[in-house]
DRENTORKOL-3810 file (N, C-alpha, C; in nm, 4 decimals):
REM DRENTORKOL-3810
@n.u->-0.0233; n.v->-1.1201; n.w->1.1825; ca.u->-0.0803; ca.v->-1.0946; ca.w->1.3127; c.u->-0.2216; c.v->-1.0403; c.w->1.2952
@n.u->-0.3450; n.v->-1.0689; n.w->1.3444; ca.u->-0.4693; ca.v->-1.0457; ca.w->1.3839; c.u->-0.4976; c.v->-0.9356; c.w->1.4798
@n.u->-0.5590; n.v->-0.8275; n.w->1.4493; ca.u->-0.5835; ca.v->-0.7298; ca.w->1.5161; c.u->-0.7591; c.v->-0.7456; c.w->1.5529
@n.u->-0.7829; n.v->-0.8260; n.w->1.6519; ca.u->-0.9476; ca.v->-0.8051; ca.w->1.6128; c.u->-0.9566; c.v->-0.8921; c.w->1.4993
@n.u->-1.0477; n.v->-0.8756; n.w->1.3982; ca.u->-1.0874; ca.v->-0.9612; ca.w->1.2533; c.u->-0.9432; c.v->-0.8935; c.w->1.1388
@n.u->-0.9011; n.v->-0.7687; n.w->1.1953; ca.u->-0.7918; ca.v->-0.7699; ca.w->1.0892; c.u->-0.6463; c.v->-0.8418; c.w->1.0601
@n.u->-0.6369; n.v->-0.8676; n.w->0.9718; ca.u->-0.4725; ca.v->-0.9180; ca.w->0.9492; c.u->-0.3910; c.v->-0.7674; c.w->0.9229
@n.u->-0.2999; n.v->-0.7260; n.w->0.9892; ca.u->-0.2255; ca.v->-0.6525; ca.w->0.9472; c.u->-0.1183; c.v->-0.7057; c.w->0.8850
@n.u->-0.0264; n.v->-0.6317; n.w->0.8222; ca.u->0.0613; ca.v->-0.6614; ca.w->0.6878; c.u->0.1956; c.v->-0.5379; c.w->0.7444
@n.u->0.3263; n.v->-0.6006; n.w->0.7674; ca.u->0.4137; ca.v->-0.4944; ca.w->0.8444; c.u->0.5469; c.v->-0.5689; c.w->0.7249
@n.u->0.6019; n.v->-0.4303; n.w->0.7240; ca.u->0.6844; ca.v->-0.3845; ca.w->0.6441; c.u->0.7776; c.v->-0.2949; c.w->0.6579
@n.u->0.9034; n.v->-0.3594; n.w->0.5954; ca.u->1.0369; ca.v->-0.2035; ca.w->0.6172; c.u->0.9782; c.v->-0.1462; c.w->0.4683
@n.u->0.9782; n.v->0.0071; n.w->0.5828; ca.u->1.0096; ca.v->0.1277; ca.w->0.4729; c.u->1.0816; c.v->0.1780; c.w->0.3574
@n.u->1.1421; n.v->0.0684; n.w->0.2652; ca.u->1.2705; ca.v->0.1417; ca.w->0.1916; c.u->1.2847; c.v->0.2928; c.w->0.1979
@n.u->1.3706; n.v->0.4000; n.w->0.1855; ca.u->1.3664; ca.v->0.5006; ca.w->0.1544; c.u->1.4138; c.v->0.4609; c.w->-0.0297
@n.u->1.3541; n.v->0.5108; n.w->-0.1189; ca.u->1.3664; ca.v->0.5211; ca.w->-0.2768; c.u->1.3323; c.v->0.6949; c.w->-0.3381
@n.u->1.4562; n.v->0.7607; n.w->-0.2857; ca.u->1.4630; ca.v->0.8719; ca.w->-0.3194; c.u->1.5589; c.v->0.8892; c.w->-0.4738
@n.u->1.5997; n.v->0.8204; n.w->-0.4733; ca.u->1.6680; ca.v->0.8310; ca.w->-0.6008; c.u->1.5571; c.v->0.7494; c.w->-0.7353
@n.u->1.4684; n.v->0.7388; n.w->-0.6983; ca.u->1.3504; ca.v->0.6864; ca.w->-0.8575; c.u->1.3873; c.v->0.5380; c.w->-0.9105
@n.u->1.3896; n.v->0.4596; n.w->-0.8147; ca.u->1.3986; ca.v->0.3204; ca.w->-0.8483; c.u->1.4844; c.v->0.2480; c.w->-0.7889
@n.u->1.5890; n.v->0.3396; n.w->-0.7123; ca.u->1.7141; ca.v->0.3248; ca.w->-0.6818; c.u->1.7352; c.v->0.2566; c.w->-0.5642
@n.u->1.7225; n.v->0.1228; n.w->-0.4845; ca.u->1.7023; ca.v->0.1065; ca.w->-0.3574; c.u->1.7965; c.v->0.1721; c.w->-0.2667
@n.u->1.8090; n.v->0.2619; n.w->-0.1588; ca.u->1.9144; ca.v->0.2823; ca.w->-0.0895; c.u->1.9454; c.v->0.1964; c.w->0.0139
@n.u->2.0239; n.v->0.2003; n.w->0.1451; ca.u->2.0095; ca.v->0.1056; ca.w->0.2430; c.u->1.8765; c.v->0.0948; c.w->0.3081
@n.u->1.8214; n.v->0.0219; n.w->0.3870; ca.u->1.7481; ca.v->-0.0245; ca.w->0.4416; c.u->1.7323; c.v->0.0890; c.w->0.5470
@n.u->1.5959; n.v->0.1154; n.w->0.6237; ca.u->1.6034; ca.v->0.2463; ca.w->0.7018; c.u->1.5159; c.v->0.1462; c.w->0.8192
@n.u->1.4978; n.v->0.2302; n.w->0.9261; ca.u->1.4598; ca.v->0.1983; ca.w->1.0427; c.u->1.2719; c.v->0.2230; c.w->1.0229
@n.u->1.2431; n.v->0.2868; n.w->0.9157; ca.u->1.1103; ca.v->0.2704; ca.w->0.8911; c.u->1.0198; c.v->0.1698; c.w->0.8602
@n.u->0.8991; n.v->0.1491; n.w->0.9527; ca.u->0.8057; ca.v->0.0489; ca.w->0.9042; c.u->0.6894; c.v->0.1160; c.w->0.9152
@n.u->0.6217; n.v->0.0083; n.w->0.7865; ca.u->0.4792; ca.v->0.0459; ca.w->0.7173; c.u->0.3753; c.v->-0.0652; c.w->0.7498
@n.u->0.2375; n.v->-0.0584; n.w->0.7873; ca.u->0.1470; ca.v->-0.1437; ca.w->0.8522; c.u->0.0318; c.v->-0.0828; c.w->0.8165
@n.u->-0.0162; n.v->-0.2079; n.w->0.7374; ca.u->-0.1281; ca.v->-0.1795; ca.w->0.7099; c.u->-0.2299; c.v->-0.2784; c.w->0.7180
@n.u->-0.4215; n.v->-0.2434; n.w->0.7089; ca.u->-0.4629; ca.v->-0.3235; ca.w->0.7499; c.u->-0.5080; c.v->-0.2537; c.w->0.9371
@n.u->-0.4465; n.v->-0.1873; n.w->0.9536; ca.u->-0.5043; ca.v->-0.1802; ca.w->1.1151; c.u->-0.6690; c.v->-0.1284; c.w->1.1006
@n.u->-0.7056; n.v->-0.1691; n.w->1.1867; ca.u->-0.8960; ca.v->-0.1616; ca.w->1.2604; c.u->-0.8803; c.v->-0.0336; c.w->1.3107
@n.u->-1.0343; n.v->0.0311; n.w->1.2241; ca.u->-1.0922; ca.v->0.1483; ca.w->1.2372; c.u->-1.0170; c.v->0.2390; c.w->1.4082
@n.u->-1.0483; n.v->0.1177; n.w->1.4665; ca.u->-1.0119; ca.v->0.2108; ca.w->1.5779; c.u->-0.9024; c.v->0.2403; c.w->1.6686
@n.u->-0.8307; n.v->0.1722; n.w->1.5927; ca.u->-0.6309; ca.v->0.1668; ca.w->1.6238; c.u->-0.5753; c.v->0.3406; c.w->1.6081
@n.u->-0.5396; n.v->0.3776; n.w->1.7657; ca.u->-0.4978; ca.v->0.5450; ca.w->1.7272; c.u->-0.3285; c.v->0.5043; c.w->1.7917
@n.u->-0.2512; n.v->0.5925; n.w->1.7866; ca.u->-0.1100; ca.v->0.6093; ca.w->1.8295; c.u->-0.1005; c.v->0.5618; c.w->1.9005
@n.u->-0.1789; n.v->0.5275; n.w->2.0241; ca.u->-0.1520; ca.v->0.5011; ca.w->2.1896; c.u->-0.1472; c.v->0.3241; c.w->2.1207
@n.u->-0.2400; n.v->0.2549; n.w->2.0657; ca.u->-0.2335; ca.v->0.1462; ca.w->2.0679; c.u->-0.1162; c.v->0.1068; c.w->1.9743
@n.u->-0.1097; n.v->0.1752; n.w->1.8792; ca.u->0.0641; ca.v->0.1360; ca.w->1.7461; c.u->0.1192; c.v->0.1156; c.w->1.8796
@n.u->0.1508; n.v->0.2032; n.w->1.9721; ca.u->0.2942; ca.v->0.2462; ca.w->2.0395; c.u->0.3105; c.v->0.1545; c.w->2.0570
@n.u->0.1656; n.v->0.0795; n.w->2.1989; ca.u->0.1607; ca.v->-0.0548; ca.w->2.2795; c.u->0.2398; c.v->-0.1932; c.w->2.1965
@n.u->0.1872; n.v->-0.2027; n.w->2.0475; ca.u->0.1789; ca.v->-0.3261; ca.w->1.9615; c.u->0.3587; c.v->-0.3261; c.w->1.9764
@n.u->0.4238; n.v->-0.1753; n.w->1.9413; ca.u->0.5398; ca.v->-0.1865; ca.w->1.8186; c.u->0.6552; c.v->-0.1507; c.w->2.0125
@n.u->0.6133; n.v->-0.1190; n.w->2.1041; ca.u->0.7242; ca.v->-0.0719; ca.w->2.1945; c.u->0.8213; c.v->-0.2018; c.w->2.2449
@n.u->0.7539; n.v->-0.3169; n.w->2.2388; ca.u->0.8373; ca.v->-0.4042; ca.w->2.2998; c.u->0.9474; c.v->-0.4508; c.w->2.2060
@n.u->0.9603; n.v->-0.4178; n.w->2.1154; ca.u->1.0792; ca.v->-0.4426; ca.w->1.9560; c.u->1.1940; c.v->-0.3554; c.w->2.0097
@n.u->1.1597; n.v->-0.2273; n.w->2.1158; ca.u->1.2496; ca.v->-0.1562; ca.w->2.0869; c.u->1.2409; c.v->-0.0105; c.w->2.1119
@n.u->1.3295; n.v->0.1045; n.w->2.1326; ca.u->1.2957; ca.v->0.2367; ca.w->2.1306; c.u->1.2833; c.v->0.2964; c.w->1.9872
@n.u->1.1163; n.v->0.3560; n.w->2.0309; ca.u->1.0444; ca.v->0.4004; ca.w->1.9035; c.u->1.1034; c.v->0.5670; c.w->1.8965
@n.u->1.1668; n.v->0.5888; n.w->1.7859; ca.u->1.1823; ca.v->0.7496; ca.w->1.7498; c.u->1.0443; c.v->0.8381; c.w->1.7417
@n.u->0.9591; n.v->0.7519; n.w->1.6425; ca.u->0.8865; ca.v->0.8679; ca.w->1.6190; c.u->0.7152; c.v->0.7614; c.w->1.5763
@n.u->0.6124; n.v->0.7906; n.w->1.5843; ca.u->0.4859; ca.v->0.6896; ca.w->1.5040; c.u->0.3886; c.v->0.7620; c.w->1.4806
@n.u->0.2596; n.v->0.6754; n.w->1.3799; ca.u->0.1382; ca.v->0.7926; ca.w->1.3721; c.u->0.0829; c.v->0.6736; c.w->1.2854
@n.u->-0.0792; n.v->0.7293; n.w->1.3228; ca.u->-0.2057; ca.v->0.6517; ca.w->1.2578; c.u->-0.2060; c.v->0.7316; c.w->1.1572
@n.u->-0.2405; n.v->0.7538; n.w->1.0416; ca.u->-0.2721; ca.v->0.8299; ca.w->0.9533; c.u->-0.4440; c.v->0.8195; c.w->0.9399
@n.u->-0.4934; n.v->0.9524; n.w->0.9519; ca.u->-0.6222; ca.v->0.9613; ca.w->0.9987; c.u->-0.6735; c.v->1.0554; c.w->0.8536
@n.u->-0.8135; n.v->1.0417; n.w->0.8067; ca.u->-0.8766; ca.v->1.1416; ca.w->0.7393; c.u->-0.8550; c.v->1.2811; c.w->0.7906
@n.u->-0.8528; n.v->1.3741; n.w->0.6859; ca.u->-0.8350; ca.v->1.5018; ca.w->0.7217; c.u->-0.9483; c.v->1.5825; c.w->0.7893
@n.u->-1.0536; n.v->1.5506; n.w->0.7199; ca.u->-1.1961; ca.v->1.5970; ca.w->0.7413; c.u->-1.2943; c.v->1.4768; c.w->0.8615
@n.u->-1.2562; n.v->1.4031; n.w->0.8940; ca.u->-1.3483; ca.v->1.3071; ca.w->0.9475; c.u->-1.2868; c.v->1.2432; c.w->1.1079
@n.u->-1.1448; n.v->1.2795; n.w->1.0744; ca.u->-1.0314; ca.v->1.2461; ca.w->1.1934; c.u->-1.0319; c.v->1.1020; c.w->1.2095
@n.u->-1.1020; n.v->1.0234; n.w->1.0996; ca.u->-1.1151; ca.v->0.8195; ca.w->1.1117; c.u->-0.9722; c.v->0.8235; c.w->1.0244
@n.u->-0.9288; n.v->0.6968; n.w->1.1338; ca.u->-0.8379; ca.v->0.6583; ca.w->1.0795; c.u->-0.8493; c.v->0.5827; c.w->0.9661
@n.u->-0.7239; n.v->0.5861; n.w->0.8556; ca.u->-0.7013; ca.v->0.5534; ca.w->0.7242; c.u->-0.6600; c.v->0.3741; c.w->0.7631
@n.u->-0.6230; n.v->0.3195; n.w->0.8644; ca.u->-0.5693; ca.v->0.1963; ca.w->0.8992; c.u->-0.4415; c.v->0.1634; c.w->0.8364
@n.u->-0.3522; n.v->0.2737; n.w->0.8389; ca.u->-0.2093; ca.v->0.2878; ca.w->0.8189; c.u->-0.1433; c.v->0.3572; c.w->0.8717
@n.u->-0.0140; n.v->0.2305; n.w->0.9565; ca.u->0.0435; ca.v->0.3681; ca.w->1.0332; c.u->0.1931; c.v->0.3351; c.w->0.9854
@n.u->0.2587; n.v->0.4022; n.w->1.0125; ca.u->0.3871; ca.v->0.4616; ca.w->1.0517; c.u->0.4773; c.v->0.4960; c.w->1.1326
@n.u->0.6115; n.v->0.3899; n.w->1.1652; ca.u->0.6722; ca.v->0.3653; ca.w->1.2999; c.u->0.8232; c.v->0.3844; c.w->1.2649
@n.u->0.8845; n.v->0.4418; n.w->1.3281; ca.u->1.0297; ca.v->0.4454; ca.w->1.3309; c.u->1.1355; c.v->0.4237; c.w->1.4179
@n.u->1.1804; n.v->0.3055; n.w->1.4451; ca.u->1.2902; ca.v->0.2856; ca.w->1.5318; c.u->1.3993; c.v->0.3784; c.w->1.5351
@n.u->1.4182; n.v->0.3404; n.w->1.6572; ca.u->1.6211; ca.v->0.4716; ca.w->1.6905; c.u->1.6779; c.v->0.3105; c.w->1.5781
@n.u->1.6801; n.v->0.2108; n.w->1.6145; ca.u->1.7697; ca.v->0.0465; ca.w->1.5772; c.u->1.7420; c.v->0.0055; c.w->1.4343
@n.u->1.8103; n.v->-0.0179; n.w->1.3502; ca.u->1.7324; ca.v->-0.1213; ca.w->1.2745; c.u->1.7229; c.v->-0.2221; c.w->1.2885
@n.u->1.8060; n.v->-0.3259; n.w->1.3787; ca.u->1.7807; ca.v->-0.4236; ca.w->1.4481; c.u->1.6707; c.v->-0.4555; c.w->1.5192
@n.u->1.5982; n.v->-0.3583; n.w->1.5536; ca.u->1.4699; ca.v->-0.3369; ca.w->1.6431; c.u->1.3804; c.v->-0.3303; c.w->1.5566
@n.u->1.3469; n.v->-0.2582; n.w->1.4332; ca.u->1.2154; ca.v->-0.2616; ca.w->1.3208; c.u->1.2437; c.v->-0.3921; c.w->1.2747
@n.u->1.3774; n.v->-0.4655; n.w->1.2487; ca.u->1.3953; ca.v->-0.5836; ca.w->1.1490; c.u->1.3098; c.v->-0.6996; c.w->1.2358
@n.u->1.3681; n.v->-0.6745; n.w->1.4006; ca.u->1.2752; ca.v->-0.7839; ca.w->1.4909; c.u->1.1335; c.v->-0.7769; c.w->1.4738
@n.u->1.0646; n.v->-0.6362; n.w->1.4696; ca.u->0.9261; ca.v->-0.6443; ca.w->1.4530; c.u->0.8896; c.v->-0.6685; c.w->1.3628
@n.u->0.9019; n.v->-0.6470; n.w->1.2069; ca.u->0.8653; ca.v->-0.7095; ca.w->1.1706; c.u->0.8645; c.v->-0.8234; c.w->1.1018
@n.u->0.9757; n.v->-0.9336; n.w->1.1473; ca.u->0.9510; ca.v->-1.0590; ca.w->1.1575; c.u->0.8895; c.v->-1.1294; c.w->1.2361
@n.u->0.8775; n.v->-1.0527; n.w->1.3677; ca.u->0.8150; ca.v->-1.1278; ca.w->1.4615; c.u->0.6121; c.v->-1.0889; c.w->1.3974
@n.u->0.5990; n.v->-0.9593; n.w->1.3899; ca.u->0.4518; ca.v->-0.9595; ca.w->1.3857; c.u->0.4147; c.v->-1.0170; c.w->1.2342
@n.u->0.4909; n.v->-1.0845; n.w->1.1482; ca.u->0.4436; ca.v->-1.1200; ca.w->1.0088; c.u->0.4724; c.v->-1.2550; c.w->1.0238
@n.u->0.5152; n.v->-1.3027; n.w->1.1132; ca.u->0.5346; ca.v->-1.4863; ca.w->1.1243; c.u->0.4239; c.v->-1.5360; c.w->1.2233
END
């Protein structure tokens, strides 16, 4: 999917707390690639129609408050992250 000139790149989160170890599949997705000026309000817009979002965030510089163009989204479903991101990577 095209954000503007960017391609973003969306992804389940594995959780790999055990050091190599895959566990089940989690309701977390990873996106990267978002444009300088993508803040929370717009993730929400992109990722709300998949589904009810638990929790999201742009990850922004500490010192500069610009976003890093990676965010972080978490469905209540995993049925709902699995739809998004097949739908926004096809």
């Amino acid at each position: 999917t095209y954000l503007g000139k960017s391609k973003i790149t969306v992804r389940l989160a594995h959780r790999d707390k055990n050091k190599g170890v895959q566990n089940r599949p989690s309701t977390n997705i990873f996106v990267c690639n978002l444009p300088q000026w993508y803040r929370d309000g717009e993730l929400y817009a992109l990722f709300s129609p998949y589904g009810a979002i638990k929790s999201l965030v742009v990850l922004e510089d500490r010192k500069t408050g610009q976003s890093k163009g990676v965010g972080l989204i978490r469905f209540k479903r995993l049925a709902d992250s699995t739809a998004a991101v097949e739908s926004l990577n096809g």
